[in-house]
SEKOL-855216 format. One line per 2 residues: number of its first residue (from 0); their letters; for each residue x, y, z of C-alpha. Coordinates in nm, 4 decimals, always signed. Layout:
BEGIN
NUM = A = X:Y:Z | ... .
//
This chain:
BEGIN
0 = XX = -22.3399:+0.3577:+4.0480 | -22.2018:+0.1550:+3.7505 .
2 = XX = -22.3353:-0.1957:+3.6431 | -22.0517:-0.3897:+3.7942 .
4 = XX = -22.0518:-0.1796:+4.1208 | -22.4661:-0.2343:+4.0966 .
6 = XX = -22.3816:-0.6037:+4.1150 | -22.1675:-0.5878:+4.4148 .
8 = XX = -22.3662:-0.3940:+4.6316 | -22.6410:-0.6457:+4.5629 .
10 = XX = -22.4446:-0.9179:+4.6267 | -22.3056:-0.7878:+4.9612 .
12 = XX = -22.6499:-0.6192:+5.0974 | -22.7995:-0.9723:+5.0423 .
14 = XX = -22.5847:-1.1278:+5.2415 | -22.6259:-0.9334:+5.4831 .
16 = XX = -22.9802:-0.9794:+5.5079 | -22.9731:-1.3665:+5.4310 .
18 = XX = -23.0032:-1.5846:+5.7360 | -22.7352:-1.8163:+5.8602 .
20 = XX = -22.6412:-2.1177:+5.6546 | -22.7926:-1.9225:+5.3051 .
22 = XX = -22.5249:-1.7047:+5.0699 | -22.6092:-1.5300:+4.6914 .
24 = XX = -22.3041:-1.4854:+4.4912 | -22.3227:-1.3393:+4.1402 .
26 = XX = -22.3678:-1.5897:+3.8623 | -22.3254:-1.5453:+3.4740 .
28 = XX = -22.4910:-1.7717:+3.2260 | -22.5204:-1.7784:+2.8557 .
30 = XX = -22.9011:-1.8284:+2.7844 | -23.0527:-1.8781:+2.4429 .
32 = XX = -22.9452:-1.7134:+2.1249 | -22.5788:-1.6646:+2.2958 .
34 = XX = -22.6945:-1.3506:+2.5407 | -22.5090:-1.3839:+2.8260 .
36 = XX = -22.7026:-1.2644:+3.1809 | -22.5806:-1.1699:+3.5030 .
38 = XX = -22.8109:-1.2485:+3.8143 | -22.7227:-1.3869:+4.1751 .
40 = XX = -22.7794:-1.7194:+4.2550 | -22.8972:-1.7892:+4.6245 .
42 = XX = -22.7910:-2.1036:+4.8080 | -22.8837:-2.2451:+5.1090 .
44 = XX = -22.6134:-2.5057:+5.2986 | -22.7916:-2.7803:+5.3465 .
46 = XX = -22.9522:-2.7663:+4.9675 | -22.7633:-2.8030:+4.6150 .
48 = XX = -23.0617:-2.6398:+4.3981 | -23.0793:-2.2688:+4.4440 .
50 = XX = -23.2499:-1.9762:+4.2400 | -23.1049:-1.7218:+4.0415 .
52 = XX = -23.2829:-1.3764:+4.0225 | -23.1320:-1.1724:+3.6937 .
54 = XX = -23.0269:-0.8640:+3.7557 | -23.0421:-0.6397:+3.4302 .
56 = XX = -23.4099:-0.4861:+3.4946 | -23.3365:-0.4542:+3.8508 .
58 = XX = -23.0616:-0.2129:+3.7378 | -23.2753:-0.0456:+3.5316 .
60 = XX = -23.4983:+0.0503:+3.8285 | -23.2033:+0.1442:+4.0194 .
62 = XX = -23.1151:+0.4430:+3.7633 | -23.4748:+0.5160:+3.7531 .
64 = XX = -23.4404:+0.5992:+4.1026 | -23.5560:+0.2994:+4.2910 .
66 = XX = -23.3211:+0.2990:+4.6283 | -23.0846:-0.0147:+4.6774 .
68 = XX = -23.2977:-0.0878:+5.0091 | -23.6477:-0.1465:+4.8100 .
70 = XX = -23.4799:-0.3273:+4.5491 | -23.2981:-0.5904:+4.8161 .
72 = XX = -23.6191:-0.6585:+5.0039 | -23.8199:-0.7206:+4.6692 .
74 = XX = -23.5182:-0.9710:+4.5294 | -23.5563:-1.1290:+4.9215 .
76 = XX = -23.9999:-1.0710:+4.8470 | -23.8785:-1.3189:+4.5064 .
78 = XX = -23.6232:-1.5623:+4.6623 | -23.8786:-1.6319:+4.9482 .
80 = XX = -24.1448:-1.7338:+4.6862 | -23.9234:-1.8997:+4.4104 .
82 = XX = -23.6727:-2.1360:+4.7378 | -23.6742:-2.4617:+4.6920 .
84 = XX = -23.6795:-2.6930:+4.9727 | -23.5984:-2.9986:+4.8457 .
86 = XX = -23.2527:-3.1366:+4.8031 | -23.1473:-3.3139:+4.5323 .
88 = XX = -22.8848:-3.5781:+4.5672 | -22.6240:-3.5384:+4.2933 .
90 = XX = -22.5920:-3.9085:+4.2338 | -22.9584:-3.8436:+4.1401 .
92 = XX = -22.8360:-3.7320:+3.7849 | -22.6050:-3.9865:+3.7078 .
94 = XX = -22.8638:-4.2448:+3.7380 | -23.0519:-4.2636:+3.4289 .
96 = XX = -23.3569:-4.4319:+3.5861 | -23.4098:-4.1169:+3.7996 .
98 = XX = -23.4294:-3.8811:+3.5547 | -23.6081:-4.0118:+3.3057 .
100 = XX = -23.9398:-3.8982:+3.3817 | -23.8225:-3.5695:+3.3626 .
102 = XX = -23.6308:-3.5782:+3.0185 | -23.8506:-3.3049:+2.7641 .
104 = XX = -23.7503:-3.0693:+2.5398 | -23.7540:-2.7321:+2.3726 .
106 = XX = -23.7010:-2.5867:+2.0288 | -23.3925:-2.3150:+1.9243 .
108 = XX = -23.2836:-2.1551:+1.6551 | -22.9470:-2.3284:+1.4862 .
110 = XX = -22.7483:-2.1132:+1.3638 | -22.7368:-1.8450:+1.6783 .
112 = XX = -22.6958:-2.1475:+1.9436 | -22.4194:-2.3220:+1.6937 .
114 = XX = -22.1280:-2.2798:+1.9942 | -22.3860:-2.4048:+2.2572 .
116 = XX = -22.5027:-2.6925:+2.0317 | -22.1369:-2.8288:+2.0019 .
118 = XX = -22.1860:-2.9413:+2.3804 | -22.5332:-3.0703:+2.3784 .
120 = XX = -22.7242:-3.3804:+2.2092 | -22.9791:-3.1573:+1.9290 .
122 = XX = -23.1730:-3.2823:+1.6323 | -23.1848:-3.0119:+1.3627 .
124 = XX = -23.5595:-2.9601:+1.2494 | -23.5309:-2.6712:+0.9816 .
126 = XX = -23.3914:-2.4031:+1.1112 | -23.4035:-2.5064:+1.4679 .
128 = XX = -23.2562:-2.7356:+1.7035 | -23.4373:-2.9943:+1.9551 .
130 = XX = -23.2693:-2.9660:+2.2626 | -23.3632:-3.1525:+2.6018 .
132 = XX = -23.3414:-3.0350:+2.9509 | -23.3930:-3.2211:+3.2842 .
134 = XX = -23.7899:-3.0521:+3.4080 | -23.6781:-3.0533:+3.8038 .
136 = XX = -23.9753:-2.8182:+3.8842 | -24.2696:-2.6826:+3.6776 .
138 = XX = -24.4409:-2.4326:+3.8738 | -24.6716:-2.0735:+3.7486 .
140 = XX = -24.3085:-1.9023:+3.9568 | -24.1038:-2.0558:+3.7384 .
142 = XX = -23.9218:-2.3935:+3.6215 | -23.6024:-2.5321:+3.7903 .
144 = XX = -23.4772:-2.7259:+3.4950 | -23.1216:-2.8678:+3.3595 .
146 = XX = -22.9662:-2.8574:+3.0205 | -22.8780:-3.2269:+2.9350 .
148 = XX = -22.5317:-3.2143:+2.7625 | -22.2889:-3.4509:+2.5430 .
150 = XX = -22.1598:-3.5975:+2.8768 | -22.5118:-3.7209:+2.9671 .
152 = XX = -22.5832:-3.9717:+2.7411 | -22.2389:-4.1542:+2.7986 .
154 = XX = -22.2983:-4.1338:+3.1644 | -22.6420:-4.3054:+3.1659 .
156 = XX = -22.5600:-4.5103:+2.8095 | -22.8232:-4.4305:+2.6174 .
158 = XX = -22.8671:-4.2920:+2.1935 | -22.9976:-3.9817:+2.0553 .
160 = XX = -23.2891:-4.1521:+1.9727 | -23.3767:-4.3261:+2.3083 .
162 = XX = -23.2830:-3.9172:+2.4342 | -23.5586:-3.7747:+2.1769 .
164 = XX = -23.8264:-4.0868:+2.2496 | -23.8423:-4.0669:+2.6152 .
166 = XX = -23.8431:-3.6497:+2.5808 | -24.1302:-3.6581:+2.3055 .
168 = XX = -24.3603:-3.8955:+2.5247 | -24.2914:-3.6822:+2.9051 .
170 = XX = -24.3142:-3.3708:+2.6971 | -24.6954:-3.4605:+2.5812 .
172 = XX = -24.7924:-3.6049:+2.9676 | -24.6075:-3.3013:+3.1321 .
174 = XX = -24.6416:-3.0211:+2.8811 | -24.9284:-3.0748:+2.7034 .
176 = XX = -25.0007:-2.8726:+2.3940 | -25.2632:-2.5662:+2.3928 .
178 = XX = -25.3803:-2.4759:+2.0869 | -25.6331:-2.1876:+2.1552 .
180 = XX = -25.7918:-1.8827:+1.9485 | -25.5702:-1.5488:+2.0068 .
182 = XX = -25.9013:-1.3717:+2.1133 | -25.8997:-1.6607:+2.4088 .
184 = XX = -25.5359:-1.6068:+2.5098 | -25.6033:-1.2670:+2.5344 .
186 = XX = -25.9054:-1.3332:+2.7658 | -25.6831:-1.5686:+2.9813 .
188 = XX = -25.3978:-1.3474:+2.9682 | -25.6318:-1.0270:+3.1152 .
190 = XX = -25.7937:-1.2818:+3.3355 | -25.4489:-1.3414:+3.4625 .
192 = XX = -25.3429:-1.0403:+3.5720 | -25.6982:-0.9322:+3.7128 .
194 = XX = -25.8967:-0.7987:+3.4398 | -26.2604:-0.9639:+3.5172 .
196 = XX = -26.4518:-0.8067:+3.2627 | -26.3164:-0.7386:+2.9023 .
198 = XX = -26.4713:-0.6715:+2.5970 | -26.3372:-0.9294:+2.3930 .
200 = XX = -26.6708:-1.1333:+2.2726 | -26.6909:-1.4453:+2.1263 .
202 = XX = -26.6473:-1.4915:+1.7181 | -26.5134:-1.7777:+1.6193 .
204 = XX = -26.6226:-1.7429:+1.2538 | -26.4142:-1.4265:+1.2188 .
206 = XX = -26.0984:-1.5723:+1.3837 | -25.7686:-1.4702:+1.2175 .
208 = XX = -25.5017:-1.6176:+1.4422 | -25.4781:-1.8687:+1.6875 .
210 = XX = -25.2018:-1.9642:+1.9855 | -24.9714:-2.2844:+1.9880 .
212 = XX = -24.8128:-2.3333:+2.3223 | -24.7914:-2.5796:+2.6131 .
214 = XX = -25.0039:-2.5659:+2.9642 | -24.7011:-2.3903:+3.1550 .
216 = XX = -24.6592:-2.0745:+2.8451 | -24.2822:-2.1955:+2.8743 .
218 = XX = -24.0657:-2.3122:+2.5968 | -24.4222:-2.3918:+2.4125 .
220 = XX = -24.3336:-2.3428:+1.9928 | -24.2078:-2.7001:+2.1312 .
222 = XX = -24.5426:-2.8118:+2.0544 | -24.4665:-2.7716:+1.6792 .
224 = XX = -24.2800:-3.0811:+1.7338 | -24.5282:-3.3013:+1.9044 .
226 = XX = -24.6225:-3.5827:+1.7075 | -24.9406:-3.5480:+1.5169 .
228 = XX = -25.0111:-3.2195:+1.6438 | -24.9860:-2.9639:+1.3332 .
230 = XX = -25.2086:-3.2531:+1.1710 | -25.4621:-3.1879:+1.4356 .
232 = XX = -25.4848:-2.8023:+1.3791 | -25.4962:-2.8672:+1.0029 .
234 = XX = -25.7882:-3.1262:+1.0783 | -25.9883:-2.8279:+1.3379 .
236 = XX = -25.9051:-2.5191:+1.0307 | -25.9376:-2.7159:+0.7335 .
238 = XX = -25.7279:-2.5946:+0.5646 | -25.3303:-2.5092:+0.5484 .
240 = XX = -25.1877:-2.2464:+0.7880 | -24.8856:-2.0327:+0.8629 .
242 = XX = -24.6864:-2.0684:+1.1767 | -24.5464:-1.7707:+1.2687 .
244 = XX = -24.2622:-1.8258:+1.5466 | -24.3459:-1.5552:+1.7777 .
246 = XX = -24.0788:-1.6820:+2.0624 | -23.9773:-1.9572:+2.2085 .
248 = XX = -24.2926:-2.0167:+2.4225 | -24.5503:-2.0113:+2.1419 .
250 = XX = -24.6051:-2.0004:+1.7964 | -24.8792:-1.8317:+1.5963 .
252 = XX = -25.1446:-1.9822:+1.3530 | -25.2927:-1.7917:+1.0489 .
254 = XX = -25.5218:-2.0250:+0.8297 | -25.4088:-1.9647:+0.4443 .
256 = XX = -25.7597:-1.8200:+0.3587 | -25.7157:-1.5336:+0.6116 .
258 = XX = -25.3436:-1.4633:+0.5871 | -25.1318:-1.1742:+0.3985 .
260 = XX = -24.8706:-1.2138:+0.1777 | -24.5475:-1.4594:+0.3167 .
262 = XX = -24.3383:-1.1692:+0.3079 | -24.5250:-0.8947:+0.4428 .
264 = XX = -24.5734:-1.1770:+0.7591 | -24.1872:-1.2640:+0.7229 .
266 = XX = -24.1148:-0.8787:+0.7773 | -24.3494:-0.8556:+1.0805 .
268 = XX = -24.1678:-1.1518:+1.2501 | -23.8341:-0.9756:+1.2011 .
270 = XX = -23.9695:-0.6496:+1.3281 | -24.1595:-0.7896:+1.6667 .
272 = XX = -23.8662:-0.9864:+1.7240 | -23.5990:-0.7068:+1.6278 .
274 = XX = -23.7861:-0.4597:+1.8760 | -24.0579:-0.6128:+2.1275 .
276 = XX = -23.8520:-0.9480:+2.2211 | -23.5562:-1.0039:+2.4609 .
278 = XX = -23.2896:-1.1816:+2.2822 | -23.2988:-1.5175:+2.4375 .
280 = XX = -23.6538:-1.5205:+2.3425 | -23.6329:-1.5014:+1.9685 .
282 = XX = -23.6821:-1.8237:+1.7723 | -23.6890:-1.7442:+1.4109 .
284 = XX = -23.7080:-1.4943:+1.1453 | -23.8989:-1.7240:+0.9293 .
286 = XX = -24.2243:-1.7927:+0.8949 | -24.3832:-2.1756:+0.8033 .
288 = XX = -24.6057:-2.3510:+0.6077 | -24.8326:-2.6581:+0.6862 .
290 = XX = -24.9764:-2.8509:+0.4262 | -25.2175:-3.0366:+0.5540 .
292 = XX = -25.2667:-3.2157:+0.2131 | -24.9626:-3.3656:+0.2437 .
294 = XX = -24.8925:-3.3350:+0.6274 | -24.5428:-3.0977:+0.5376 .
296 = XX = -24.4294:-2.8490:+0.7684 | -24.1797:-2.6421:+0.5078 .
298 = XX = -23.9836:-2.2961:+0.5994 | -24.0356:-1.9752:+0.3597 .
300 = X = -23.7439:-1.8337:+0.1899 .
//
């Protein structure tokens, strides 16, 4: 069966199976970095937020020789975990007072989200973009978020600025940064998937890198925004470090004592990102410097 055809017998079987009053129709999006993704979004009648479950590794189970019937009832295993039940008025969105709260924001690179970026409020910051996106749920299934677009601000009459101010300040309350030895987010990672013992002991003196993300692991090299925080991290090394963008959800920190040359660390960005990332993950090629002399965050040619 062929991609397209994949997608239609998907869509169809989970109808099917769906009880009354709840449809999935194919969906395509164009996610970060300009990849576009096919999935199936699953509404129910009485709600106007719904789920979508992409479809591209399910396929590749499918012509590893996973039946259609397993893959439907673990896509109906995922919608029954991921459904939300609340309903959100639509009026809701036009009223600036009830969003608000929920107003944060994530980092991208420029130049590959250029089309994108013509329809959304951005801030450039190097060779990135600030964007901001409505946070409608944060939960360890997933997020249920919006991105906030040109229209936006003339709807609820409000600046750039006052967009980036009220983002900054719910971004710090509701994703807090985590700054954390890589030997520790290994630990949590292993602890997270059921690893209880692991031999990873405890040597701070000898640390070489360290983790920069937010509390969720979602849309964390944010953080390398956050007022005051790449001062902090200079303040705990003392000394200046490399950031090395390692995808959109966190960033990498090498103390300048302990690091290799900028472009043997340049090279290993482009290669981890060329070969062990997903598209829509990648932030940068380049890697950046934080003098914490002079409180600088500069880009490396």
């Amino acid at each position: 069966m062929e991609y397209q055809e994949f997608l239609c017998a998907v869509e169809n079987e989970l109808n099917e199976q769906l009880e009354e009053g709840t449809r999935a129709k194919l969906y395509s999006t164009i996610k970060n970095n300009g990849r576009e993704r096919m999935g199936v979004l699953i509404e129910q009648q009485d709600n106007n937020i719904g789920p979508t479950i992409y479809l591209e590794g399910f396929y590749e189970k499918y012509k590893e020789k996973l039946d259609l019937t397993a893959i439907i009832a673990e896509l109906l295993e995922i919608y029954d975990s991921v459904k939300c039940t609340k309903v959100m008025n639509e009026c809701q969105f036009d009223d600036y007072d009830s969003m608000k709260e929920k107003i944060v924001f994530k980092v991208v690179h420029y130049e590959k989200n250029k089309t994108m970026l013509e329809t959304i409020p951005h801030i450039r910051y190097l060779d990135l973009a600030i964007v901001f996106y409505i946070l409608l749920e944060a939960e360890e299934t997933g997020m249920a978020t919006i991105l906030i677009k040109n229209e936006h601000l003339t709807l609820w009459k409000i600046t750039l600025k006052n967009l980036y101010d009220i983002a900054v300040k719910n971004a710090m309350t509701l994703l807090p940064a985590q700054f954390m030895s890589m030997r520790q987010a290994m630990k949590d990672m292993l602890q997270g998937c059921g690893e209880k013992n692991t031999e990873l002991e405890d040597e701070t003196d000898n640390e070489v890198m360290y983790l920069l993300t937010n509390s969720l692991k979602n849309f964390g090299a944010a953080c390398l925004v956050y007022p005051h925080v790449l001062e902090m991290i200079g303040d705990m090394l003392c000394e200046n470090y490399y950031l090395l963008p390692s995808s959109v959800h966190e960033v990498i920190i090498v103390p300048e004592s302990k690091a290799m040359k900028e472009s043997e660390m340049s090279a290993m960005v482009v290669e981890i990102n060329d070969t062990q990332l997903e598209l829509e993950d990648v932030l940068s090629d380049h890697v950046y410097f934080f003098d914490s002399q002079k409180g600088k965050l500069r880009m490396n040619r």
